[in-house]
N, C-alpha and C positions, 0 to 999 in steps of 0.2 A: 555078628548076629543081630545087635540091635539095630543097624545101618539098615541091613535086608528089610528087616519087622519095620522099620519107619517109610524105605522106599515102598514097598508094598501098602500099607495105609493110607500113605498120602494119594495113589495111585487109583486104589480103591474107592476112597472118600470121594474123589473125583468122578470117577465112573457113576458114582449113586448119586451126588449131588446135581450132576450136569443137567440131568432132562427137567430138571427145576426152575435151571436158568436158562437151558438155551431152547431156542425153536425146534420142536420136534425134527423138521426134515430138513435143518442143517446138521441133525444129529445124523441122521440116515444117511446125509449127502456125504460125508466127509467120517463116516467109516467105513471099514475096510471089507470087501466083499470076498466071503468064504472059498479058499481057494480050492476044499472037496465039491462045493456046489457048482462055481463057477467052470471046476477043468472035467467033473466026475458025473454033474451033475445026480449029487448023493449028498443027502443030508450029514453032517457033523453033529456032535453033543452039544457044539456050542452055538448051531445055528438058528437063529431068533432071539436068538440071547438081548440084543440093542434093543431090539422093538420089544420082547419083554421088560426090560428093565422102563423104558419108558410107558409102559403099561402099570406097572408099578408105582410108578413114580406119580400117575394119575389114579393109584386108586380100584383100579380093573386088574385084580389077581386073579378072576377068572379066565379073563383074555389072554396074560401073562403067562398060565398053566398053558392055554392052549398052545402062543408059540415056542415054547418051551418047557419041559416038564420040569427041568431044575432050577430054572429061573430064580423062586420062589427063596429055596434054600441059598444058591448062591447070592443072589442079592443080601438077605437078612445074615448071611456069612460077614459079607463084608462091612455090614454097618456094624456089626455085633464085634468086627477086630477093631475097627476103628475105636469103638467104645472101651475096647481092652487096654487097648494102647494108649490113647488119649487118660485115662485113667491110672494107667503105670506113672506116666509123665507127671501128671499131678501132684501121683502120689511121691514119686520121687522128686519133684522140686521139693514141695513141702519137707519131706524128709533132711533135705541137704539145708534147709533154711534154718531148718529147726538145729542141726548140726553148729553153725556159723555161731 
């Protein structure tokens, strides 16, 4: 269980840090294009989700809402597990130091 909760974190952390470090439209260029839009063309839950988050990332959670309504909560999901997590670990180094 904790393997999962750390692949997923590290995973996460990633997703929300990227558009901080990398160029907006190699972020766009080099993800994956929704395959209900591409073969359906039909919007998915998850679609505008990249360009929201990089919306986000800049500050414009109005614009974020717009191409995305859940945008908002999944992003702040993800930083809020990281912060769980990151904070278990802490707390359990310390714990085991203090054990020694």
């Amino acid at each position: 269980m904790f393997i999962a909760w750390a692949a997923i974190s590290v995973v996460t952390a990633l997703i929300t840090i990227s558009p901080f470090f990398m160029d907006r439209q190699n972020i766009l260029k080099n993800s994956p294009t929704c395959i209900s839009k591409k073969q359906f063309n039909v919007d998915c839950s998850l679609c505008g989700m990249t360009r929201a988050f990089i919306e986000i990332s800049s500050g414009n959670f109005s614009n974020a809402h717009d191409l995305n309504k859940g945008s908002l909560y999944v992003y702040f999901s993800f930083v809020l597990n990281f912060i769980l997590f990151a904070s278990f670990n802490i707390y359990n180094t310390r714990k085991i130091k203090q054990n020694i």
